[in-house]
Residue, then its C-alpha position, 0 to 999 in steps of 0.5 A: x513491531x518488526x524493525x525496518x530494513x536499512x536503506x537500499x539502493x534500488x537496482x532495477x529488475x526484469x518484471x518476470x513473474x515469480x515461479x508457482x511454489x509448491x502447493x502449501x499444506x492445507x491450512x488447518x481451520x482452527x489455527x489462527x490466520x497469520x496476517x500483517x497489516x502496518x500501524x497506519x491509522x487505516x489500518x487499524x482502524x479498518x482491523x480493529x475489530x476483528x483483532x479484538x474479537x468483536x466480529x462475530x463468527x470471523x476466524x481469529x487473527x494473529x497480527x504482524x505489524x510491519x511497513x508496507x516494503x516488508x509486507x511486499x516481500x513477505x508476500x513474495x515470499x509466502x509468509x503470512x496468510x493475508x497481507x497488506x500488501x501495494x497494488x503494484x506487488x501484485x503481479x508477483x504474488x497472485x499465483x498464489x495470493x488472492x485480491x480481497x475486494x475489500x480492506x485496501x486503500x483506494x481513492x481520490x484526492x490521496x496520492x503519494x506526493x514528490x517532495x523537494x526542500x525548496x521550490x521546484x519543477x519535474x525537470x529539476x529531477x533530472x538525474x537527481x537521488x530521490x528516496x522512496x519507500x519501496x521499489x514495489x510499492x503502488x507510489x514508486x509505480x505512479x512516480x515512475x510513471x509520471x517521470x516517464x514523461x515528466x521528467x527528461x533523461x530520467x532520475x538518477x539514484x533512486x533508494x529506498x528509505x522506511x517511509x518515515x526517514x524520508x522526509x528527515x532525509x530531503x529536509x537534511x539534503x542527503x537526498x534531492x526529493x522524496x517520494x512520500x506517503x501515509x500521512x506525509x500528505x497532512x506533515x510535510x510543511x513541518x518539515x520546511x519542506x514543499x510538494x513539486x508533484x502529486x502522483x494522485x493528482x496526475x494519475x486522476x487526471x489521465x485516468x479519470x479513475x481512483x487511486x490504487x494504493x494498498x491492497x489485501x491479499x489472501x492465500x489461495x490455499x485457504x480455500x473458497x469458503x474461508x476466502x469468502x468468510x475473510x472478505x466478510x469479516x473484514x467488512x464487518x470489521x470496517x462498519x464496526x469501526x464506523x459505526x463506533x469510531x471511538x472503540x478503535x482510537x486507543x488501538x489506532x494511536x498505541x501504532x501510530x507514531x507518536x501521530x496527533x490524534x488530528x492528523x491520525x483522523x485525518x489519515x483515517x478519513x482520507x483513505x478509509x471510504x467506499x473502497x474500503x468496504x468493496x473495490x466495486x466496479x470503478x476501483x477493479x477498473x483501476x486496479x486493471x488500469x494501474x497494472x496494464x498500463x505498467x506492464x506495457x510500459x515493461x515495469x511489471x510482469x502483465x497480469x493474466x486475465x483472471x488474475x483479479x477475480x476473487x471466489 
């Protein structure tokens, strides 16, 4: 597995798309398709099958495993033919990347949560350090979001931490709160720690829509026809896994962290549903949502208009 960054602190910087890089080689049809998804339980579950070879007809994958900060900045820098990637990375990356409209996380009732080590309210963040997992990803957005007119005067230091060290950190007093997610949602009590926020919460609340986590993307450099025969093995991979959960659970627990098998269910059960098979029309209006509201906002660049469409 790839090792995860050190902690950073996070800088804020102008949303300005990236430059159109030159057009990549073609890539050749008998190559396996680099991809990189994390080790979370969804994840795997949804991949399983086409890893292992059990979805008939679908190109071959070779697999990266790495954290969702490392797969934003693979995607930034073009490194792998399909990523997992955070919905809020996008406007960076679709020039050249394209939104597969299925295999991400999307739903409701599973947003990312701010954590204290005792009981508190949004006001007591001001100016407070809080880690999270990355500057880019979909949770850091909701938080920012949310802070905007929660939280007055703002926070003050924000880090970045490998999702997994941030309860550890709030627990331990080196931050004030942590913004977490993954399975958190179903560990946190362990850690003696308590949910001041939960950004889902607040984001369906507003919205009314589902919530935007990961997301799929593909380069678009393969081409419509392997484009449209990913889509489709990444759904048959995601009915393989339901139709016969059981075939995945060695995978799902070799990458899950030393997780109880309980909570690496729960996980799946949460943030493997309808989306995961087709964003359809509530999870593209999300999407849309997410990232128009962010870029009035000024923290991301705005999208252009035939940015989502998929071939």
């Amino acid at each position: 597995m790839t090792p995860q960054p050190s902690p950073t602190e996070h800088e804020p910087t102008a949303p300005q798309a990236a430059p159109r890089r030159p057009s990549a080689p073609q890539p050749n049809a008998h190559q396996p398709l680099s991809i990189a998804y994390s080790p979370c339980p969804n994840d795997t579950f949804v991949f399983h099958a086409w890893a292992h070879g059990r979805v008939p007809d679908a190109p071959a994958i070779d697999v990266t495993f790495a954290d969702i900060d490392i797969t934003n900045g693979m995607a930034e820098r073009g490194e792998r033919d399909l990523l997992k990637v955070s919905y809020a990375v996008l406007p960076w990356i679709l020039r050249d990347y394209a939104l597969v409209p299925c295999g991400g996380a999307l739903g409701r009732g599973c947003g990312p949560l701010v954590l204290t080590k005792e009981p508190g309210r949004a006001k007591d963040l001001a100016g407070k350090t809080v880690a999270v997992p990355s500057d880019r990803s979909t949770a850091y957005l909701l938080f920012r979001l949310w802070a905007a007119g929660e939280v007055p005067g703002g926070v003050g230091r924000v880090i970045v931490l490998p999702f997994d060290q941030i309860m550890p950190a709030v627990r331990d007093g080196r931050v004030d709160a942590g913004l977490v997610i993954h399975e958190a949602r179903f560990t946190y009590q362990n850690y003696g720690l308590h949910r001041l926020a939960d950004m889902g919460e607040h984001w369906e609340l507003t919205t009314g829509l589902p919530i935007p986590l990961g997301a799929i993307v593909a380069k678009r450099s393969l081409g419509a026809e392997r484009l449209r025969a990913v889509a489709e093995a990444i759904r048959t991979s995601v009915r393989s896994a339901w139709d016969d959960p059981a075939a995945s659970r060695d995978y799902v627990l070799e990458h899950a962290q030393e997780m109880d098998p309980a909570v690496a269910d729960q996980h799946i059960g949460l943030y493997v549903n309808e989306f995961t098979a087709d964003l359809g029309e509530d999870g593209y209006a999300a999407v849309r949502g997410l990232l128009t509201r962010a870029a009035a906002e000024g923290l991301v660049p705005p999208l252009g208009h035939d940015a989502l469409e998929f071939f």
